[in-house]
N, C-alpha and C positions, 0 to 999 in steps of 0.2 A: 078571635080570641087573643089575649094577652097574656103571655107568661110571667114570672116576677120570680125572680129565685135570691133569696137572700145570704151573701157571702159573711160568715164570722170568721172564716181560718184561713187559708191561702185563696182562696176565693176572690179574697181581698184586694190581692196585688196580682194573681196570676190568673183570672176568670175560662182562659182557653176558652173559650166559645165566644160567637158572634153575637151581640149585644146591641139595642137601638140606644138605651139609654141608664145611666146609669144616678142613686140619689143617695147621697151618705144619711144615716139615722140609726136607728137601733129595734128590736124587739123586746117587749117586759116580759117578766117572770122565768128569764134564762138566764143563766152564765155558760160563760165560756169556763172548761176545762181541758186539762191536759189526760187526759183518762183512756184513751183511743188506741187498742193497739193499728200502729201499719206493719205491715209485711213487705208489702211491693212497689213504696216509694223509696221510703227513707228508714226502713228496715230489711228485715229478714223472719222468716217462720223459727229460726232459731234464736234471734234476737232482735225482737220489734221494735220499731220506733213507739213512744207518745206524740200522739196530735190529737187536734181540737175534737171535741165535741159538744154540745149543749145540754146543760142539765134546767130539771128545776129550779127554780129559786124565787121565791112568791117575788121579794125583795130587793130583786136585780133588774138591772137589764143589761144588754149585752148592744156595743156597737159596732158595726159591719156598712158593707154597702148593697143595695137593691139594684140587682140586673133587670132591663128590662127586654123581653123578645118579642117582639111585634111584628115582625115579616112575613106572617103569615103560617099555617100550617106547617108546613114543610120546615121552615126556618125551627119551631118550635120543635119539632120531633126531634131534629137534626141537635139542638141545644139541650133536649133531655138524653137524646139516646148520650150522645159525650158526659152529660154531670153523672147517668146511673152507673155508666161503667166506670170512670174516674172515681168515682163518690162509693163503689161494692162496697165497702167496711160497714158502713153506717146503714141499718136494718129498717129506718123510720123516714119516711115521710110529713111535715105536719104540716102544716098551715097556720099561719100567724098574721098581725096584726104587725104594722111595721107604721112610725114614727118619724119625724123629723124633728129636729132640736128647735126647743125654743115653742111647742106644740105637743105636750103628753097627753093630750087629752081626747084625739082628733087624728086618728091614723092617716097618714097620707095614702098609705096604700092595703087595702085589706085584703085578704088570704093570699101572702105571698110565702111560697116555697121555700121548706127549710128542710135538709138531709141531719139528721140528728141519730147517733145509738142509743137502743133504751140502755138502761145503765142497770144491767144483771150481769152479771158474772157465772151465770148460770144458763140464763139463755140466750145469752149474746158471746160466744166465744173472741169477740172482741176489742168486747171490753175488758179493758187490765182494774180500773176501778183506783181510789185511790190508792197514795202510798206516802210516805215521809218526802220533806220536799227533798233530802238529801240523796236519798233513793232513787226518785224519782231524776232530780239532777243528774244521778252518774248513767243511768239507762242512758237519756238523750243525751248525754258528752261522748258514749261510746256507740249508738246505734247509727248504723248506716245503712243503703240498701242502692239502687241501682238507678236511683237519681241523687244520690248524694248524703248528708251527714243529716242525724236528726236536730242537731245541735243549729245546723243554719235555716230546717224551717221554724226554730223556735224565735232566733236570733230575725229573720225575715218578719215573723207576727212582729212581734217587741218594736222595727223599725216601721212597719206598714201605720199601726197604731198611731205611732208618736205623729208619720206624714198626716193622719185624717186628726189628729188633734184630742186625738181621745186614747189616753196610754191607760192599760189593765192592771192593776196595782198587781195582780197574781203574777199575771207574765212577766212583768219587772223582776219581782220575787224569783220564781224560777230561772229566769234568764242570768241572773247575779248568782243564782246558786252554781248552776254550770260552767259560769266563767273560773268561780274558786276550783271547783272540779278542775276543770281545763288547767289548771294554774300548779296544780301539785307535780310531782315527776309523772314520767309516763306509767311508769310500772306501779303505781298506783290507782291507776280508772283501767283498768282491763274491764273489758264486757265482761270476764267469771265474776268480777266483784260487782256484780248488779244481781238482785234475786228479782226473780220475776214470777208469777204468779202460777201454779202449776198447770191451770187450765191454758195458759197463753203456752206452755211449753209442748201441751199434750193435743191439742185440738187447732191450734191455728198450722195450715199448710200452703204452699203456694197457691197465689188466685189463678183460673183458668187462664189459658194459651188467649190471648187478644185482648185481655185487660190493659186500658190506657194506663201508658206508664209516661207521666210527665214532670213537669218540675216543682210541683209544689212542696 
């Protein structure tokens, strides 16, 4: 058996797991969004980070890179057990169709693995869902957590993108809104001056004792 796990968000530049092979391309009918709460990377249960996750979009597609694990069983287990513990936030598993440039019509590779939230704010406690890009700007200017600033995994997408050649016109967008953020005095972007969603305040808590806490 052959595993295939497709990277859209730190994935991209930071995969942590053992890989035979890797193919830049994209999946249709997703976009990437900023809509995700984290807690246990690049936030807190009091003040979460935003990061990536995939929504619908008949009319998009989203570009990333395809992991491949081929070493056998063990190798496999070994590369899933690390993406479900790294990956807790995200409640979905799907299955996708995945692409190479220059070929929309003619998947290179079919049913490859994608970690995705559905996007309820109702039954996904961790989804924050959207918000004004300003809003959302000042969250990730002031969110941090115990790998570091939410601001540099925005800032990390924004440059990962630009290396594969394929920049996100949203991520641009947010990433220049957080720069003005950053830009004003300090006593300005305090985390009290971010509102956040009440279900992200009332129901997100720390994740269990041996969740991977790494650098993405």
């Amino acid at each position: 058996m052959v595993l295939w796990v497709f990277g859209y968000g730190s994935l991209i530049w930071n995969p942590g797991f053992d890989f035979d092979e890797k193919i830049l391309g994209f999946v249709k009918g997703y976009k990437r969004t900023f809509n995700l709460a984290c807690i246990d990377h690049r936030g807190t249960p009091e003040h979460p980070a935003r990061t990536c996750t995939l929504e619908s979009d008949d009319d998009a597609i989203c570009w990333g890179i395809a992991y491949c694990v081929k070493g056998g069983l063990k190798k496999e287990q070994e590369a899933m057990k690390y993406l479900e513990r790294r990956e807790c936030e995200y409640d979905q598993k799907i299955s996708v169709d995945f692409y190479k440039e220059g070929d929309s019509s003619n998947p290179v590779v079919k049913g490859v693995l994608v970690f995705v939230a559905t996007p309820d704010p109702v039954g996904n406690k961790y989804y924050l869902g959207p918000a004004p890009l300003e809003d959302m700007a000042r969250q990730i200017a002031t969110a941090n957590g115990p790998t570091g600033n939410n601001r540099d995994y925005l800032f990390s997408m924004e440059k990962a993108l630009s290396n594969i050649c394929h920049e996100d016109d949203s991520i641009i967008e947010l990433a220049d809104e957080v720069r003005k953020v950053l830009s004003r005095p300090k006593e300005k972007i305090t985390g009290s001056d971010v509102p956040l969603k009440s279900h992200a305040l009332v129901h997100l808590s720390a994740l269990p004792e041996g969740t991977v806490v790494d650098s993405r």
